[in-house]
PAGU-410564 format. One line per 3 residues: number of its first residue (from 0); for each residue z, x, y of N, C-alpha, C. Coordinates in nm, 3 decimals. Atoms other than C-alpha are relative to their C-alpha. Example, Ala and Ser with C-alpha at 12.3 -4.5 7.8 and 13.67 -1.06 7.14 Angstrom:
% PAGU-410564
0	0.000 0.089 -0.119 0.780 1.230 -0.450 0.000 0.090 0.120 | -0.006 -0.082 -0.119 0.714 1.367 -0.106 0.073 -0.077 0.109
This chain:
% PAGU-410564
0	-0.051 0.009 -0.136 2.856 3.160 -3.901 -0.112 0.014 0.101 | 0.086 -0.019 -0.107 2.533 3.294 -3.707 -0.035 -0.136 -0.001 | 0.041 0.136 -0.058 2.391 2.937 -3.759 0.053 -0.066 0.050
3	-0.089 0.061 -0.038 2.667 2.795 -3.611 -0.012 0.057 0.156 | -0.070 -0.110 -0.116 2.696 3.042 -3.334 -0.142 0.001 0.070 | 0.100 0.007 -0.086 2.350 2.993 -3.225 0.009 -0.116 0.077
6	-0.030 0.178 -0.047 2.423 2.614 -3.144 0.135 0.009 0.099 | -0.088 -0.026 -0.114 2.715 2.747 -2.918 -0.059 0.055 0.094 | 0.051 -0.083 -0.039 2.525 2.982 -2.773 -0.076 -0.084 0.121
9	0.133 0.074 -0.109 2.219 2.739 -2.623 0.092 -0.119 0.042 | -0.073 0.099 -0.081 2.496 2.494 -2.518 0.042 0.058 0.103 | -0.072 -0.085 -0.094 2.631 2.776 -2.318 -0.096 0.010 0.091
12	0.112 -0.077 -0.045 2.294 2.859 -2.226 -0.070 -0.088 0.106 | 0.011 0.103 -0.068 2.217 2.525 -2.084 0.095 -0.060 0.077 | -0.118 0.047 -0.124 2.553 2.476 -1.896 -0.086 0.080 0.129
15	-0.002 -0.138 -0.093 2.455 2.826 -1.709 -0.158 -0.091 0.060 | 0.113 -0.020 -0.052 2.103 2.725 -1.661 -0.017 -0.172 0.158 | -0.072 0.124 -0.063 2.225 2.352 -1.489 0.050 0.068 0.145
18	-0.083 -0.052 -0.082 2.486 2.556 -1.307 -0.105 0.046 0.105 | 0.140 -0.095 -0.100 2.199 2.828 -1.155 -0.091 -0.070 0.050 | 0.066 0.095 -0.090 1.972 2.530 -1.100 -0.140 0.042 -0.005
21	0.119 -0.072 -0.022 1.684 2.771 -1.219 -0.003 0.062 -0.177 | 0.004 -0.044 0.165 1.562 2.944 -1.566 0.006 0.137 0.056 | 0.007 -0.151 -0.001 1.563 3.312 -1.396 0.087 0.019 -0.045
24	-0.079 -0.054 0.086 1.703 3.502 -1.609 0.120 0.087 0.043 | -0.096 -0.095 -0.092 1.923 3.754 -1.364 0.107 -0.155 0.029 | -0.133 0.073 -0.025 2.095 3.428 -1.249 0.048 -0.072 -0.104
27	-0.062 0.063 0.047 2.150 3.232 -1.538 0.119 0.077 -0.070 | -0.116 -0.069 -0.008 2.325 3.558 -1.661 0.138 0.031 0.029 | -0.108 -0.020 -0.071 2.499 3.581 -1.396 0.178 -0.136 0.009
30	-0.079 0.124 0.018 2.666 3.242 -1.439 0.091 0.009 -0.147 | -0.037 -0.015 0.141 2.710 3.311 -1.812 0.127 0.132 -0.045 | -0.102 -0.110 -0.012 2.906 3.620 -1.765 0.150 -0.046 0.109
33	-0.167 0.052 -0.062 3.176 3.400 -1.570 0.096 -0.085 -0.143 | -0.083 0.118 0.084 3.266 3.210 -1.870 0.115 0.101 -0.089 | -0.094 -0.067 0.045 3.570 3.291 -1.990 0.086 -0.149 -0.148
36	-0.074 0.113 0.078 3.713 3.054 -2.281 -0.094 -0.120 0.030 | 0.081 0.147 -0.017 3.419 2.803 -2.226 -0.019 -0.063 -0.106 | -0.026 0.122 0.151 3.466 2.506 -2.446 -0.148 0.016 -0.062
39	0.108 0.051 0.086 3.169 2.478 -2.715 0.034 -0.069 -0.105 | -0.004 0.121 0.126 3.118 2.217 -3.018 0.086 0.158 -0.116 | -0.042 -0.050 0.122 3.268 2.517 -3.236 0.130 0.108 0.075
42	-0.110 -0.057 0.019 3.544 2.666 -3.034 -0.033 0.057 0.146 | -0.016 -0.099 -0.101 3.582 2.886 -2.729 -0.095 0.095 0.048 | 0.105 -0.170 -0.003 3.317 3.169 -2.591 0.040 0.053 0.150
45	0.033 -0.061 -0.085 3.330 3.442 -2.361 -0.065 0.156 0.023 | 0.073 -0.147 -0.087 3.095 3.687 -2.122 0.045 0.083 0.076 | 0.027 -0.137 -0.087 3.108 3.989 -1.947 -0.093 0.074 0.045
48	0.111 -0.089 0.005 2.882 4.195 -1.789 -0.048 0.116 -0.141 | -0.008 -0.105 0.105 2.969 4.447 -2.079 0.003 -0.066 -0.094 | -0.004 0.012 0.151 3.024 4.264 -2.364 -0.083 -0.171 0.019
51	0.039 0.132 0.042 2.795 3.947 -2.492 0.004 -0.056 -0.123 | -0.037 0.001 0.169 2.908 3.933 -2.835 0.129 -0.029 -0.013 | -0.151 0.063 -0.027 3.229 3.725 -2.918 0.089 0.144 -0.091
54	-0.069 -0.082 0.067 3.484 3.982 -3.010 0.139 -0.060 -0.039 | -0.091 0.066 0.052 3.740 3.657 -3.064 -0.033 -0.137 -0.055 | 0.050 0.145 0.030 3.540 3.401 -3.164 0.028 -0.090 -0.160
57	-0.084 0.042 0.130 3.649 3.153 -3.443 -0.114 0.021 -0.091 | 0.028 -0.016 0.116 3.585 3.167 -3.785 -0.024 -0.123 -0.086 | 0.008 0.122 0.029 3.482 2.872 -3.983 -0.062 0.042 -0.123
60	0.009 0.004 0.109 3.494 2.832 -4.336 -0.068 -0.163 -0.047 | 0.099 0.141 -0.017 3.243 2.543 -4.448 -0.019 -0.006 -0.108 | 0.029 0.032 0.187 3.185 2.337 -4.760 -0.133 -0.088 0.031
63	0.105 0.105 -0.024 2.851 2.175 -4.829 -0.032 -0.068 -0.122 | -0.003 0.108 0.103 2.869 1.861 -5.030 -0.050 -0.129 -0.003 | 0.097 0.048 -0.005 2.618 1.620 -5.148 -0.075 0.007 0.118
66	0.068 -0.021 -0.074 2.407 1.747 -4.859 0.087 0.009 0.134 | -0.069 0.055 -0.101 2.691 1.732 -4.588 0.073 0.136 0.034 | -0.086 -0.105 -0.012 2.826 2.010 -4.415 0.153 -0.035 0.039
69	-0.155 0.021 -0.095 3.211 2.016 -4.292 0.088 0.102 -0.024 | -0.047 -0.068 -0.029 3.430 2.248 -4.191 0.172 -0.042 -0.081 | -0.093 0.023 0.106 3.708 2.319 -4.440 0.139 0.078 0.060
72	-0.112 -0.080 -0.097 3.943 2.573 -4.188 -0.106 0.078 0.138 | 0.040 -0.082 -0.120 3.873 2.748 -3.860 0.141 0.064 0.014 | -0.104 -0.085 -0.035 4.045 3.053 -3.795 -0.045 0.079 0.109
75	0.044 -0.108 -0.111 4.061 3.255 -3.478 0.087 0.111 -0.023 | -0.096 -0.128 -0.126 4.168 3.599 -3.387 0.125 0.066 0.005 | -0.079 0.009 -0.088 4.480 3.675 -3.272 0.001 0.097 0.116
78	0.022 -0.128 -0.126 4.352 3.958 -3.057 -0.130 0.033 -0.038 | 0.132 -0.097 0.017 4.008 4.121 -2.994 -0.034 0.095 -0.074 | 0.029 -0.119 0.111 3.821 4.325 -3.238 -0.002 0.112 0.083
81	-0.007 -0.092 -0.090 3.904 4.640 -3.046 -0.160 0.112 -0.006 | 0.190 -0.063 -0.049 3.546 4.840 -2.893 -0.011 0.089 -0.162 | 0.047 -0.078 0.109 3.608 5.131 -3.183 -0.027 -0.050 -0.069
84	0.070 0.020 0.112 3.545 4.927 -3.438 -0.116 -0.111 0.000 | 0.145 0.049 -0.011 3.319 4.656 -3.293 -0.062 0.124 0.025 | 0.118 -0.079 -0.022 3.081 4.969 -3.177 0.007 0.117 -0.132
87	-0.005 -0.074 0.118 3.147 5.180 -3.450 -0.140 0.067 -0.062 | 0.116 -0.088 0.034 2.847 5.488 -3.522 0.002 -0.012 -0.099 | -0.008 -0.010 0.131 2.931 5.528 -3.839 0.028 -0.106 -0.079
């Protein structure tokens, strides 16, 4: 999934940076932390000031055959991984 999730990520990264009109980093942030459900090639993402880590983001189960990747199910969610156990000390 991270390789997948990086390729959402810099699509996101390049809407924001379009949007801001600039590469500083405070504003493209700032743009990036509005997205709420922003379409990417693999599903949905959203920012917050507080959280930058998808806590509903889909799931994608992938087969790779004679050299070919493809996506065999995507599953999302049905609710947020709640903070205790995304942050979880222990």
């Amino acid at each position: 999934m991270a390789a997948f999730s990086i390729y959402a990520w810099l699509e996101l990264w390049a809407r924001a940076v379009e949007k801001a009109g600039t590469f500083d980093a405070a504003k493209v942030v700032a743009v990036m932390n509005g997205y709420t459900n922003e379409p990417t090639s693999i599903g949905p993402y959203s920012f917050t000031p507080t959280l930058h880590i998808q806590a509903r983001t889909a799931l994608l189960i992938t087969a790779i055959m004679k050299g070919k990747t493809t996506v065999v199910e995507q599953v999302t969610l049905p609710k947020a991984i709640p903070d205790d156990v995304l942050y979880r000390q222990n």
